[in-house]
N, C-alpha and C positions, 0 to 999 in steps of 0.2 A: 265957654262954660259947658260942666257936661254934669249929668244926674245919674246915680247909680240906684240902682234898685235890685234890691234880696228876690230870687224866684225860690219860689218853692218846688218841692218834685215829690211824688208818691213814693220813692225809696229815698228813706232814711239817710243813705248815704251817700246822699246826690243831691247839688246841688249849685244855682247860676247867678248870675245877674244880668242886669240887662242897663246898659250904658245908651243915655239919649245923649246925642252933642248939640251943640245950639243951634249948629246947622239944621236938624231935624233928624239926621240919620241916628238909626239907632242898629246896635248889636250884642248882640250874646253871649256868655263865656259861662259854661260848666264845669264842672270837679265832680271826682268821685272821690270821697275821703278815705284815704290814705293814712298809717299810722309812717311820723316821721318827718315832717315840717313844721317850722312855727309861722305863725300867720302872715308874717312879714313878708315871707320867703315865697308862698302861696303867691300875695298879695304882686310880688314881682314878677312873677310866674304869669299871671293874669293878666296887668298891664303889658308885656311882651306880647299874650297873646293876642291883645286888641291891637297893640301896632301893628302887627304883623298883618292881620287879618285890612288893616285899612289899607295898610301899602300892596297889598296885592289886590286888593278892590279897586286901587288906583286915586285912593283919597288921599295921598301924599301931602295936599294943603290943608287938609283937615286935623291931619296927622301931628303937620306940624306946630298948631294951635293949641295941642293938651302939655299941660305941664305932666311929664310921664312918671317925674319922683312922688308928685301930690295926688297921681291916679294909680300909681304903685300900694302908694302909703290907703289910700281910700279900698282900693279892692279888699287890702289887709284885711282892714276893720271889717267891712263887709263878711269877710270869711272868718272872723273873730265870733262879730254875732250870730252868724247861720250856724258854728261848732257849736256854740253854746245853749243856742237851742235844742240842739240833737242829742243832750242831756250833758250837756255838761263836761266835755270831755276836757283834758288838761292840756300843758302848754306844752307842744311838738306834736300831735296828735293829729292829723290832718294834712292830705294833699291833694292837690287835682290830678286830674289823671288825662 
């Protein structure tokens, strides 16, 4: 089981989450928003980046315990509501960087 949580950041166009696993470890993933992705696409983009980052941590067994379609599909939404905070912006509006 793993928890995602929205960070915030002092520029507008930035912005993270922060993923706890059950195991306890936890990690971080930012964007700079980018005009030109839909959230989905983001959201894939994201979950690539936390595997990647555990397998070169060497948490390969940890790695392999996330469902990475329904942590893909959660980063999404994540970056769905942080755009939307940031006023509102419409749908392809948004990339990490």
């Amino acid at each position: 089981m793993h928890n995602l949580y929205l960070l915030e950041s002092d520029h507008e166009n930035v912005g993270g989450l922060l993923i706890k696993y059950g195991d306890g470890y936890a990690q971080t993933l930012t964007w700079r928003d980018k005009p030109g992705s839909a959230p989905h696409e983001v959201g894939k983009d994201l979950a690539a980046q936390a595997l990647a980052h555990l397998l070169q941590g060497g948490r390969g067994s940890l790695a392999s315990d996330v469902n990475w379609t329904s942590m893909a599909a959660a980063c999404g939404e994540q970056f769905r509501v942080w755009r939307s905070r940031q006023g509102g912006r419409g749908p392809g509006e948004g990339l990490l960087g």
